[in-house]
PQR file of N, CA, C, O and H, with PARSE charges and radii, in Angstrom:
ATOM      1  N   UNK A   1       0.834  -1.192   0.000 -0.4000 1.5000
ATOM      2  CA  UNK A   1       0.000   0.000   0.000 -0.0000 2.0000
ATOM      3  C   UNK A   1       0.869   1.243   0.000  0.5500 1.7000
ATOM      4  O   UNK A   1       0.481   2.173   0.707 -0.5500 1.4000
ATOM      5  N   UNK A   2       2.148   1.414  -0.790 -0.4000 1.5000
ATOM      6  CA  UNK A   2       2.879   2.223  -0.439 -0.0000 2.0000
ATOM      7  C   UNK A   2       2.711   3.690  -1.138  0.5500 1.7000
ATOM      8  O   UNK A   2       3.525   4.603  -0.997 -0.5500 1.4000
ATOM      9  H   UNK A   2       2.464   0.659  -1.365  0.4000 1.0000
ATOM     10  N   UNK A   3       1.155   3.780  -2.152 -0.4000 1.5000
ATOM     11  CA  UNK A   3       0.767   5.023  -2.748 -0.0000 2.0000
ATOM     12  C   UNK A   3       1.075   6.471  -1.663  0.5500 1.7000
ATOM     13  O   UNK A   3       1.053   6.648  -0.445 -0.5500 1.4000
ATOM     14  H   UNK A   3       0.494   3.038  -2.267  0.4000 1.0000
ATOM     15  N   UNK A   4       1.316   7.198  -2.685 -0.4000 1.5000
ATOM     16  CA  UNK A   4       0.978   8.745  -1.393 -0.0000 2.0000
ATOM     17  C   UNK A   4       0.570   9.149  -0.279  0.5500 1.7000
ATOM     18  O   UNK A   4       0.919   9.689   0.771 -0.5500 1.4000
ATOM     19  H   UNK A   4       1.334   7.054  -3.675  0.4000 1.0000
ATOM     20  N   UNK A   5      -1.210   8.253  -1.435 -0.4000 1.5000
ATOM     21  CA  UNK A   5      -2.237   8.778  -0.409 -0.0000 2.0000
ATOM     22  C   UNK A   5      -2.592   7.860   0.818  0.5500 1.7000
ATOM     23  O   UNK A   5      -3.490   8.022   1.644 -0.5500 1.4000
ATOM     24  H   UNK A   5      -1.494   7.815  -2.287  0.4000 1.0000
ATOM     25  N   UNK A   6      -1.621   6.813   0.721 -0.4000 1.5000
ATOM     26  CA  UNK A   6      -2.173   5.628   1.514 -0.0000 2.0000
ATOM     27  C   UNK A   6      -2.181   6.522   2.887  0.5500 1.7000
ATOM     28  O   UNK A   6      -3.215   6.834   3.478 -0.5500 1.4000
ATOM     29  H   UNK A   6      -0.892   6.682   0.049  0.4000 1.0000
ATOM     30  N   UNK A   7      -1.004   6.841   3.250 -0.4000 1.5000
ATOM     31  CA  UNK A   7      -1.079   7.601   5.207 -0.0000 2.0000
ATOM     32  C   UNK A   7      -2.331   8.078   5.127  0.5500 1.7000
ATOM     33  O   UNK A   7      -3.148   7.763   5.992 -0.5500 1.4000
ATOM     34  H   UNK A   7      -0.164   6.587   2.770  0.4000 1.0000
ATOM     35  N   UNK A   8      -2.729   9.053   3.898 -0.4000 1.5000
ATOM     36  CA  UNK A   8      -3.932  10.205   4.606 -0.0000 2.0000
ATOM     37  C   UNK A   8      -5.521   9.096   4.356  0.5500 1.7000
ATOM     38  O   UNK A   8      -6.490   9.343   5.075 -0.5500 1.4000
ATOM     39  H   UNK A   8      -2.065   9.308   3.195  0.4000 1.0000
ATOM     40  N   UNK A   9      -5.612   7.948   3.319 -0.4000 1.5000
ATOM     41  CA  UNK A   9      -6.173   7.139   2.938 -0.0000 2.0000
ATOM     42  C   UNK A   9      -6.887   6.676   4.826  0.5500 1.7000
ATOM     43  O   UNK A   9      -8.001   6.753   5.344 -0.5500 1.4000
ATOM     44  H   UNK A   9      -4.825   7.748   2.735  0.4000 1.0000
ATOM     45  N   UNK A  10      -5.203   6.109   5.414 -0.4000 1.5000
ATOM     46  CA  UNK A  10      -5.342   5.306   7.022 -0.0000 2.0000
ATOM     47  C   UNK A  10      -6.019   5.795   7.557  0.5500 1.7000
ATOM     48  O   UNK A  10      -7.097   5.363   7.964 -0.5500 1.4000
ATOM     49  H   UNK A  10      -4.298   6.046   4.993  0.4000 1.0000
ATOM     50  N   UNK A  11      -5.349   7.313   7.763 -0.4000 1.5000
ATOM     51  CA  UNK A  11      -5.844   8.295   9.081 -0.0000 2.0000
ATOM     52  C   UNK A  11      -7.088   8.875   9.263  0.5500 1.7000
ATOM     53  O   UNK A  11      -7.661   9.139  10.320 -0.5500 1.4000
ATOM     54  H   UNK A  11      -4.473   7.664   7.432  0.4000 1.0000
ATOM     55  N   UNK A  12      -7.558   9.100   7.746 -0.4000 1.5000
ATOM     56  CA  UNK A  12      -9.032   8.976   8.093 -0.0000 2.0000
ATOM     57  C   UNK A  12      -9.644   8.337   7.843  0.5500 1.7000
ATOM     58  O   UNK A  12     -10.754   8.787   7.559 -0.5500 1.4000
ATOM     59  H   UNK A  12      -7.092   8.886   6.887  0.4000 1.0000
ATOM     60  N   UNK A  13      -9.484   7.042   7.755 -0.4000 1.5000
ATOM     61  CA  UNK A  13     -10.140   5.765   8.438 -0.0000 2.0000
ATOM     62  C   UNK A  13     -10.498   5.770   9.740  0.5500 1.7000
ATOM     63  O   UNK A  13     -11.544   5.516  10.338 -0.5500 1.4000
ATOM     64  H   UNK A  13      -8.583   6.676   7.985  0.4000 1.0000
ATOM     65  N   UNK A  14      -9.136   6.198  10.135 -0.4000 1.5000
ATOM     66  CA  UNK A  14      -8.889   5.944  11.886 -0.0000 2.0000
ATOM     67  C   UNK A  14     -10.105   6.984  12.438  0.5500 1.7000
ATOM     68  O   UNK A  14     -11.167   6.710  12.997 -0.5500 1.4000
ATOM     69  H   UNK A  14      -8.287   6.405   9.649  0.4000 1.0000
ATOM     70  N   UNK A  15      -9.566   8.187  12.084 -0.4000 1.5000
ATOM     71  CA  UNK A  15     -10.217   9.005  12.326 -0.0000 2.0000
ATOM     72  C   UNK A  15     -11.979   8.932  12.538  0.5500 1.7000
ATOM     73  O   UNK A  15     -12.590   9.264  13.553 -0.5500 1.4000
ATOM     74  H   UNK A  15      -8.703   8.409  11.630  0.4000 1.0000
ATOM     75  N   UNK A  16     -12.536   8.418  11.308 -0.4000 1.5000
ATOM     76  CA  UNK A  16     -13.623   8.020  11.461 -0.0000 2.0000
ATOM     77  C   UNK A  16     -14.232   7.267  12.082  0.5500 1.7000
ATOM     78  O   UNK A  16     -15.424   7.529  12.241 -0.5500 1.4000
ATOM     79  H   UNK A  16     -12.040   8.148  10.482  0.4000 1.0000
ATOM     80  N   UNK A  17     -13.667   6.003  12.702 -0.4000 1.5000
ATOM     81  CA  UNK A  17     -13.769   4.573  13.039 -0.0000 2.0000
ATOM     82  C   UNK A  17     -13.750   5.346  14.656  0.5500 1.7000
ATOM     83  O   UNK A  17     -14.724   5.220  15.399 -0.5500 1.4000
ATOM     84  H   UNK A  17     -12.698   5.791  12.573  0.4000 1.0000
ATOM     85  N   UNK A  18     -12.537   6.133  15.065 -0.4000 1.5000
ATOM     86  CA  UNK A  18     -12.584   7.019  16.263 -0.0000 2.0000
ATOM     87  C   UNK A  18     -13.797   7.794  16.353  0.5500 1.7000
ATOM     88  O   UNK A  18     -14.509   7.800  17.357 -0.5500 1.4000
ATOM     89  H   UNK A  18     -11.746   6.236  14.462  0.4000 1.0000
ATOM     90  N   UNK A  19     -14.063   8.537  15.157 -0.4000 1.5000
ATOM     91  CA  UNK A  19     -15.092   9.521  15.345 -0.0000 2.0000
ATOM     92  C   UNK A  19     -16.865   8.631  16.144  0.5500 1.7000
ATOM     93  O   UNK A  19     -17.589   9.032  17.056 -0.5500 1.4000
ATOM     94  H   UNK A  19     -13.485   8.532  14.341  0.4000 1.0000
ATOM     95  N   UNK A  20     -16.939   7.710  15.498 -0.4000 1.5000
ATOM     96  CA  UNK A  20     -18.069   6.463  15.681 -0.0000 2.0000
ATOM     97  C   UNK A  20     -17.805   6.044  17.035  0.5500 1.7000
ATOM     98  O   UNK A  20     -18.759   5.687  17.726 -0.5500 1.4000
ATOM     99  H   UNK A  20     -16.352   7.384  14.757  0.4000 1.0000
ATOM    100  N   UNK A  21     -16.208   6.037  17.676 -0.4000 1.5000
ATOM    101  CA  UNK A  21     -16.634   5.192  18.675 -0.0000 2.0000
ATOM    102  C   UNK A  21     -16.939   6.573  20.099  0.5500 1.7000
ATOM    103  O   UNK A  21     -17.272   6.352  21.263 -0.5500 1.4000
ATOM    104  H   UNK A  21     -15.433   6.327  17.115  0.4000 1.0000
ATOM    105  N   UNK A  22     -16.715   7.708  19.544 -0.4000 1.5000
ATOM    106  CA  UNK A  22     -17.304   8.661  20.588 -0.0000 2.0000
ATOM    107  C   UNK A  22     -18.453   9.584  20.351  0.5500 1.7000
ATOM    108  O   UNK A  22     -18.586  10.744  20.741 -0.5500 1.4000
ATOM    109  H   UNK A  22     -16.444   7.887  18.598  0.4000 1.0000
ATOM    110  N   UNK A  23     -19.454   8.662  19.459 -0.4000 1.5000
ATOM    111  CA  UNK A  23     -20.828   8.799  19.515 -0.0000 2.0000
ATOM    112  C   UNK A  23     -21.304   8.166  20.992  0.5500 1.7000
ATOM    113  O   UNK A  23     -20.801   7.344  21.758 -0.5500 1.4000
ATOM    114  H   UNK A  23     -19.346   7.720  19.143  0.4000 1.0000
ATOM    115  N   UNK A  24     -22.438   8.905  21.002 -0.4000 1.5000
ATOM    116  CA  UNK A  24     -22.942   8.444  22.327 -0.0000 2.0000
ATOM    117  C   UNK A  24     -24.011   7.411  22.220  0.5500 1.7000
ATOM    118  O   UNK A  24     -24.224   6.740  23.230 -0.5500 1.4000
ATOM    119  H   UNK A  24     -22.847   9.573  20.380  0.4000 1.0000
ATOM    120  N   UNK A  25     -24.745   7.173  21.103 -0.4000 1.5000
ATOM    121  CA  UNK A  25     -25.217   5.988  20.450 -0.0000 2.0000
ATOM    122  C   UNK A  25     -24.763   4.613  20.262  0.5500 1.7000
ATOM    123  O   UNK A  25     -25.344   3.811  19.530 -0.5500 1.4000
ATOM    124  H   UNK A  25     -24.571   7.718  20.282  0.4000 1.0000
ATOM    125  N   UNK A  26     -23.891   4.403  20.824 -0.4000 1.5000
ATOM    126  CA  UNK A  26     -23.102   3.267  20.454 -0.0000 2.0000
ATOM    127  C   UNK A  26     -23.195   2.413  21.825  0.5500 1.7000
ATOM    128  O   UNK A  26     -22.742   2.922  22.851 -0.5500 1.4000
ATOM    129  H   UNK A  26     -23.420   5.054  21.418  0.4000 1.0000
ATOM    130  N   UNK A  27     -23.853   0.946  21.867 -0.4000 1.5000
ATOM    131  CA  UNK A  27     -24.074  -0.362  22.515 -0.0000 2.0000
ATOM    132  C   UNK A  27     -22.585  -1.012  22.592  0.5500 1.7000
ATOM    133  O   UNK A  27     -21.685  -0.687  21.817 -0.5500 1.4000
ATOM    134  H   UNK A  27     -24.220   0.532  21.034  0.4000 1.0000
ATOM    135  N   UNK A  28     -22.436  -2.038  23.698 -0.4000 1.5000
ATOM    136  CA  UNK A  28     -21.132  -2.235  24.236 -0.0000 2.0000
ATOM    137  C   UNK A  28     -20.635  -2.869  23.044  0.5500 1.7000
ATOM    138  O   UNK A  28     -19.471  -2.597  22.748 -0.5500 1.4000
ATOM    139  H   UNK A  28     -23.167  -2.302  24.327  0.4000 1.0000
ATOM    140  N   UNK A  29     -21.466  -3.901  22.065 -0.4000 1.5000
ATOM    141  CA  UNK A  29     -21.022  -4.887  21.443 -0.0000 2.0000
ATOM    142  C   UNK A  29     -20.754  -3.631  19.934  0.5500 1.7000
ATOM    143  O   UNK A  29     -19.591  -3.254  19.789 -0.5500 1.4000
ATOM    144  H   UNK A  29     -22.412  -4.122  22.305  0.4000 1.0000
ATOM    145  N   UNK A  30     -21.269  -3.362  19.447 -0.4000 1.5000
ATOM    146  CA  UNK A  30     -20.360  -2.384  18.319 -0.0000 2.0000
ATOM    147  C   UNK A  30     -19.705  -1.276  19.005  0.5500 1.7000
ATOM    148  O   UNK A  30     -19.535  -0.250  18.346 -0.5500 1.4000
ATOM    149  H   UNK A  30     -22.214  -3.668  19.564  0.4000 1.0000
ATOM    150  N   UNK A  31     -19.306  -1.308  20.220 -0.4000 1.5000
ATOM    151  CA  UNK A  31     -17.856  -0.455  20.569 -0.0000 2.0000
ATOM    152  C   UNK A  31     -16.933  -1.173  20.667  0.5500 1.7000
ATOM    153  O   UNK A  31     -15.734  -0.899  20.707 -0.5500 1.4000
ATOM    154  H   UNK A  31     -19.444  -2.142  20.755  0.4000 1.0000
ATOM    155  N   UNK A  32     -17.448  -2.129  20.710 -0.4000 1.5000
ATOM    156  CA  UNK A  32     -16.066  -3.285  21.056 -0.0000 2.0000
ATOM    157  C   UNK A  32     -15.261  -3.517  19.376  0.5500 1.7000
ATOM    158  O   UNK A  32     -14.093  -3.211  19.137 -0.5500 1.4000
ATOM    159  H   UNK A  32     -18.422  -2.352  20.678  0.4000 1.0000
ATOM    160  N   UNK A  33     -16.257  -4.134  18.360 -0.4000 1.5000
ATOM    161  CA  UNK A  33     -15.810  -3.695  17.178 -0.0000 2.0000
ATOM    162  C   UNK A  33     -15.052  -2.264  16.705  0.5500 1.7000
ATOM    163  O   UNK A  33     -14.035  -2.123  16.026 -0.5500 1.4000
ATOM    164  H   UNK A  33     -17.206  -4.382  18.554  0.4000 1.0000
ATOM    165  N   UNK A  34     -15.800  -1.409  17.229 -0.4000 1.5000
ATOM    166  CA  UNK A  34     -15.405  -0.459  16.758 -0.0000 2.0000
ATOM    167  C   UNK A  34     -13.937   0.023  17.631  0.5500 1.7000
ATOM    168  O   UNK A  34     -13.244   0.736  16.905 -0.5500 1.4000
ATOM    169  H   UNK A  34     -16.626  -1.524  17.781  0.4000 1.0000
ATOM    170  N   UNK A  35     -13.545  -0.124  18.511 -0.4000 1.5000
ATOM    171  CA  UNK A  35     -12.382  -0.298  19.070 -0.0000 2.0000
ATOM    172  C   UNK A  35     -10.943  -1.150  18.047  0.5500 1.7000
ATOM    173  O   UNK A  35      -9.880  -0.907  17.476 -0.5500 1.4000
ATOM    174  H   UNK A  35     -14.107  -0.704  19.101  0.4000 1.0000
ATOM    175  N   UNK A  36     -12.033  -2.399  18.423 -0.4000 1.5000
ATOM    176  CA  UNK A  36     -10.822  -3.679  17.061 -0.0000 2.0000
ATOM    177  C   UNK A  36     -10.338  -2.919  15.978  0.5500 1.7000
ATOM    178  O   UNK A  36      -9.184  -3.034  15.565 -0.5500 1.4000
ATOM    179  H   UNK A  36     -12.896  -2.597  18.888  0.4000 1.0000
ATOM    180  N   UNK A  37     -11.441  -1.897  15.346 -0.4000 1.5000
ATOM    181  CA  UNK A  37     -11.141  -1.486  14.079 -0.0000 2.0000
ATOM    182  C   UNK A  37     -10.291  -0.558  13.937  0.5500 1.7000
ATOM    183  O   UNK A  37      -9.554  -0.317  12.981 -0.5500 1.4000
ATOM    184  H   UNK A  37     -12.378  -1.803  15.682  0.4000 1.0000
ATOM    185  N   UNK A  38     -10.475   0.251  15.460 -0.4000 1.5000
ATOM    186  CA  UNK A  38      -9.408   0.993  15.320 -0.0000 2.0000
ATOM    187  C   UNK A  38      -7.873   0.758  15.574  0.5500 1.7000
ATOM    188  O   UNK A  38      -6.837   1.397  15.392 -0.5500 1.4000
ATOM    189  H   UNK A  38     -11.074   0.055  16.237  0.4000 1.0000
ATOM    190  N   UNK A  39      -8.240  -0.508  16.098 -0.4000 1.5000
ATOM    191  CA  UNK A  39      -6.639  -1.130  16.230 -0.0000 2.0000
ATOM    192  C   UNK A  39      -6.292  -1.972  14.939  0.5500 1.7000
ATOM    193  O   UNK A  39      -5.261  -2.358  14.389 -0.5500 1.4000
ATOM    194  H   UNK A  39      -9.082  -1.028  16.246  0.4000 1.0000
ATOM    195  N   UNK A  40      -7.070  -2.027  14.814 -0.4000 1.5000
ATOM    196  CA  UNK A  40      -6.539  -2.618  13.090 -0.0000 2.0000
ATOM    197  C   UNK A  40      -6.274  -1.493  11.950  0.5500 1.7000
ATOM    198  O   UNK A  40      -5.619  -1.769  10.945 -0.5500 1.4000
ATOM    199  H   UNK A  40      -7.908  -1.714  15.261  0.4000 1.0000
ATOM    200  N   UNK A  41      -6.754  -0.376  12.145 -0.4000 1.5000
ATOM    201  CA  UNK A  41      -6.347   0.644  11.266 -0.0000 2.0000
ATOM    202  C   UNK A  41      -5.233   1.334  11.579  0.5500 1.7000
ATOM    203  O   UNK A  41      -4.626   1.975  10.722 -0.5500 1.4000
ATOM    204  H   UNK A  41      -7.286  -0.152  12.962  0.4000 1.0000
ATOM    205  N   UNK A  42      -4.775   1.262  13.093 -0.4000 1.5000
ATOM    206  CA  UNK A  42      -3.505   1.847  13.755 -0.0000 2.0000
ATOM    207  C   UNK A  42      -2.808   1.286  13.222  0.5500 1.7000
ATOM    208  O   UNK A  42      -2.143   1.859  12.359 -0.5500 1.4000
ATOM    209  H   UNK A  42      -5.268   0.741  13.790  0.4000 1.0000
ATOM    210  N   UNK A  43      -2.602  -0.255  13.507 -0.4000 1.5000
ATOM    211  CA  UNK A  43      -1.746  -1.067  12.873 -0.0000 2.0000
ATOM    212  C   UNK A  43      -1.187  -1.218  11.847  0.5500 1.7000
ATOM    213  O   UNK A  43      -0.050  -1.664  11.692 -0.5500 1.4000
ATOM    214  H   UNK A  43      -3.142  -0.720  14.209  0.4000 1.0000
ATOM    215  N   UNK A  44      -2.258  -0.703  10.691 -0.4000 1.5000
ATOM    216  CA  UNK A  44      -2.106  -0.696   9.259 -0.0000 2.0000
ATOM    217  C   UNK A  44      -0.863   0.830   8.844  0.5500 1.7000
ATOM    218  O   UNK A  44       0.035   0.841   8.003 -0.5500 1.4000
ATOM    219  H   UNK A  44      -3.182  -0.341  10.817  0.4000 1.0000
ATOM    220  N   UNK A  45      -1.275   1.908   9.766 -0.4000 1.5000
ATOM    221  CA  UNK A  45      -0.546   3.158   9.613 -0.0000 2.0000
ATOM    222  C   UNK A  45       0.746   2.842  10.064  0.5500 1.7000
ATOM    223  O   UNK A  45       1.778   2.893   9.395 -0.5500 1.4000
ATOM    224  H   UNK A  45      -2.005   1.899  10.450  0.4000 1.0000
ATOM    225  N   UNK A  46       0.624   2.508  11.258 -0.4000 1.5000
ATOM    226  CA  UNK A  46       1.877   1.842  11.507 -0.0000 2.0000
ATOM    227  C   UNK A  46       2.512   1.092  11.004  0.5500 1.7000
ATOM    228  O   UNK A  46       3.737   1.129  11.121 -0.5500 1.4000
ATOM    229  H   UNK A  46      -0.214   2.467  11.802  0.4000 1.0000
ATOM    230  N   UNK A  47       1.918   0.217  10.319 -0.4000 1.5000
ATOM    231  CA  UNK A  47       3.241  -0.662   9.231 -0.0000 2.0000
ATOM    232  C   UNK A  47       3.706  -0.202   7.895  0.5500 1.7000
ATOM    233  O   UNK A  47       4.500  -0.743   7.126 -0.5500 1.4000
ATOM    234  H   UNK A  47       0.923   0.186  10.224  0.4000 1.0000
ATOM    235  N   UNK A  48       2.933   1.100   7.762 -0.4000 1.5000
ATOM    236  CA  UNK A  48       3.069   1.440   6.247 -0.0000 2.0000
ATOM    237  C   UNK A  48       4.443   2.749   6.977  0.5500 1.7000
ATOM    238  O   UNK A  48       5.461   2.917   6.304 -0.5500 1.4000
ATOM    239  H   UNK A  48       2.288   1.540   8.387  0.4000 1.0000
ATOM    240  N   UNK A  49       4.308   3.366   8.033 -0.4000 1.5000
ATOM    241  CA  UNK A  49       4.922   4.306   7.965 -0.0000 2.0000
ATOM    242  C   UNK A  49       6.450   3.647   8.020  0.5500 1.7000
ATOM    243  O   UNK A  49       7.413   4.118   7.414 -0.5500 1.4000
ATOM    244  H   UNK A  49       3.481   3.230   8.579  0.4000 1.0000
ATOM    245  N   UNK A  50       6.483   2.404   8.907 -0.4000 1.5000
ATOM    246  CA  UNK A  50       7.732   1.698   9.149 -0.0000 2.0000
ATOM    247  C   UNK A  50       8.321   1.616   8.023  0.5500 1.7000
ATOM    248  O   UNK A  50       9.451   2.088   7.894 -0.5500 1.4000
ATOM    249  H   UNK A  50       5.701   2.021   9.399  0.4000 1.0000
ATOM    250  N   UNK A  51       7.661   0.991   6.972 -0.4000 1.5000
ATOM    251  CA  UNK A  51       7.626   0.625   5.353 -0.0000 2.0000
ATOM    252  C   UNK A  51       8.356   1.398   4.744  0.5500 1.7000
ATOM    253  O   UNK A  51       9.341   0.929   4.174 -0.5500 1.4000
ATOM    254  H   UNK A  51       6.743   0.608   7.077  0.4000 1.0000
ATOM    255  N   UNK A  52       8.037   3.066   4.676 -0.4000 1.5000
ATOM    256  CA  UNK A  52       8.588   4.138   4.220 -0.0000 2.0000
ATOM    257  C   UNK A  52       9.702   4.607   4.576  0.5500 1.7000
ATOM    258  O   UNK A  52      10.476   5.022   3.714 -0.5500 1.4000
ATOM    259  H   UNK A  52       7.237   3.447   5.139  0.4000 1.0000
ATOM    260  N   UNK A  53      10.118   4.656   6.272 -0.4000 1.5000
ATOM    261  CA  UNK A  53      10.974   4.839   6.989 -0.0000 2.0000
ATOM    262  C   UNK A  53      11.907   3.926   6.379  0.5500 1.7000
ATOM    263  O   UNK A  53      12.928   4.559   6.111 -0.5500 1.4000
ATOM    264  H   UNK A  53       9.489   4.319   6.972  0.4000 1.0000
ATOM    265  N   UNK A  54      12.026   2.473   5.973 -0.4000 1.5000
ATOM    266  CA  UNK A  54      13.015   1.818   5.779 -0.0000 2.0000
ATOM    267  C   UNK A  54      12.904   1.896   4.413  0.5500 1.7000
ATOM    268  O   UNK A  54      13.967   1.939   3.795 -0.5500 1.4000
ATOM    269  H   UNK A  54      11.196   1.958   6.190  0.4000 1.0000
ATOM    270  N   UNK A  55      12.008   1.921   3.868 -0.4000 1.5000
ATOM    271  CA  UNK A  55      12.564   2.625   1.829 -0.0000 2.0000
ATOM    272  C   UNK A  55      13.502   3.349   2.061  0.5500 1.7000
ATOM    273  O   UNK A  55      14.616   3.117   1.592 -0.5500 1.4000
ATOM    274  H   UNK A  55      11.144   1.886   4.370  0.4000 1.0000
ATOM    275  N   UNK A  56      13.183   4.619   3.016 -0.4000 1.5000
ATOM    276  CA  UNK A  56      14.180   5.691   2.809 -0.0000 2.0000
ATOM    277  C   UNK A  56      15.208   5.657   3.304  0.5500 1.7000
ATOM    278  O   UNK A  56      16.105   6.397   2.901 -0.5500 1.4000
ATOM    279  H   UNK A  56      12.277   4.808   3.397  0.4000 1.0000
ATOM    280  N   UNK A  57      15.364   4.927   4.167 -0.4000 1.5000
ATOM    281  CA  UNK A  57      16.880   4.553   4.743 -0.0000 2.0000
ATOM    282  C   UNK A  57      17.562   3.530   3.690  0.5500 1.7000
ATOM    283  O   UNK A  57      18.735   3.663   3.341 -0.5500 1.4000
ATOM    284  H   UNK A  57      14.635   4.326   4.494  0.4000 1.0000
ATOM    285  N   UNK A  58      17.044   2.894   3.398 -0.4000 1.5000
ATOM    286  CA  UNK A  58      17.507   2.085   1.966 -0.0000 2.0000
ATOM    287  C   UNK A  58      18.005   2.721   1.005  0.5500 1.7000
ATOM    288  O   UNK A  58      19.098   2.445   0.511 -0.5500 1.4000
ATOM    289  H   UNK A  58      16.091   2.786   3.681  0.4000 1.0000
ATOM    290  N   UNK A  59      17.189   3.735   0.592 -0.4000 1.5000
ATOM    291  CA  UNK A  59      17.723   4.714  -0.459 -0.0000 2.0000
ATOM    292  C   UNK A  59      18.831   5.631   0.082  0.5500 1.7000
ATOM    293  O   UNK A  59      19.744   6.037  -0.638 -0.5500 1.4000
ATOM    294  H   UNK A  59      16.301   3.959   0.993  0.4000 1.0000
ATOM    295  N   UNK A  60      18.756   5.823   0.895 -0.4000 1.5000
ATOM    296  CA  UNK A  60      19.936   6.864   1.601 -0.0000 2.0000
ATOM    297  C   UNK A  60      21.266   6.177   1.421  0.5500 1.7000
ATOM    298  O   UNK A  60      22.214   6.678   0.817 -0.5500 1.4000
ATOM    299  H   UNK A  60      18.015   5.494   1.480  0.4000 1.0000
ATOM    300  N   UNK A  61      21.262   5.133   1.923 -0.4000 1.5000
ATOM    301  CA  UNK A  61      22.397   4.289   1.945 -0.0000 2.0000
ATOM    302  C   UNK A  61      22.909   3.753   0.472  0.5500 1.7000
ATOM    303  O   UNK A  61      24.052   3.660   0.024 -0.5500 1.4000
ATOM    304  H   UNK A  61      20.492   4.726   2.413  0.4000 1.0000
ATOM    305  N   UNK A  62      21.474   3.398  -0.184 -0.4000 1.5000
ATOM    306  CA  UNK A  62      22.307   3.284  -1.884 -0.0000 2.0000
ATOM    307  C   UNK A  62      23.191   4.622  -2.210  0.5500 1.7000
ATOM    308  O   UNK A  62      24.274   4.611  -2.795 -0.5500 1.4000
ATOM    309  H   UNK A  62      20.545   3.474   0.180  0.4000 1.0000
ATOM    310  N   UNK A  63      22.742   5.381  -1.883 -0.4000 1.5000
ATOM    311  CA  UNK A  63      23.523   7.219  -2.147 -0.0000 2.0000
ATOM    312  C   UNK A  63      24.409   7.355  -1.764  0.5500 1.7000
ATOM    313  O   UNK A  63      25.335   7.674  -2.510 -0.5500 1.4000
ATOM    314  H   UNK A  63      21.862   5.390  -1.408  0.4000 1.0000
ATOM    315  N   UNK A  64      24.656   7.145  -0.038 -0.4000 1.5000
ATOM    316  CA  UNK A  64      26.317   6.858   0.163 -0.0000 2.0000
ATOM    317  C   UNK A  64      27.109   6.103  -0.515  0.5500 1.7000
ATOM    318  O   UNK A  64      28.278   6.400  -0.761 -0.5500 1.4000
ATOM    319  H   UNK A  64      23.903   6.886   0.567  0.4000 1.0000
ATOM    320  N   UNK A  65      26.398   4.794  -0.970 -0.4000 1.5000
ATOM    321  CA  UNK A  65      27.742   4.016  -1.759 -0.0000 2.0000
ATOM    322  C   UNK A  65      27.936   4.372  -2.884  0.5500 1.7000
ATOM    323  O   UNK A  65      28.951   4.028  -3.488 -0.5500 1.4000
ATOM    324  H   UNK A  65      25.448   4.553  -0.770  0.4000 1.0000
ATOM    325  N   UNK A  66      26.772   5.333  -3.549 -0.4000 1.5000
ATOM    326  CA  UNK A  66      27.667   6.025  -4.655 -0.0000 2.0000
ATOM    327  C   UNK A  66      28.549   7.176  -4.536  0.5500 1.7000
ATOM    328  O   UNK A  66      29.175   7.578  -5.517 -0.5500 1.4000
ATOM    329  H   UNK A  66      25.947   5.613  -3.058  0.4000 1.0000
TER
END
């Protein structure tokens, strides 16, 4: 998922999935989902940013050895 837009794609996922779980409408059993989801969308930001972080250290280092 390493497009552009993927970070801003995540975050407002997250964002939203957050926004839902601090409705005041919301029953224990779809907060509980809606919690999971947000840990599954954290997760997802988080592995993409790691992703990038080590492209670019990758690339950095091809540059020194030239």
């Amino acid at each position: 998922m390493n497009s552009p837009d993927s970070l801003t794609q995540l975050a407002e996922e997250l964002e939203a999935v957050a926004d839902k779980l601090r409705a005041d409408a919301v029953d224990a059993d779809e907060a509980a989902d809606l919690v999971e989801r947000c840990a599954e969308a954290a997760a997802r930001l988080g592995s993409e940013i790691d992703a990038r972080a080590r492209g670019a250290a990758e690339s950095e280092g091809q540059e020194r050895l030239l």
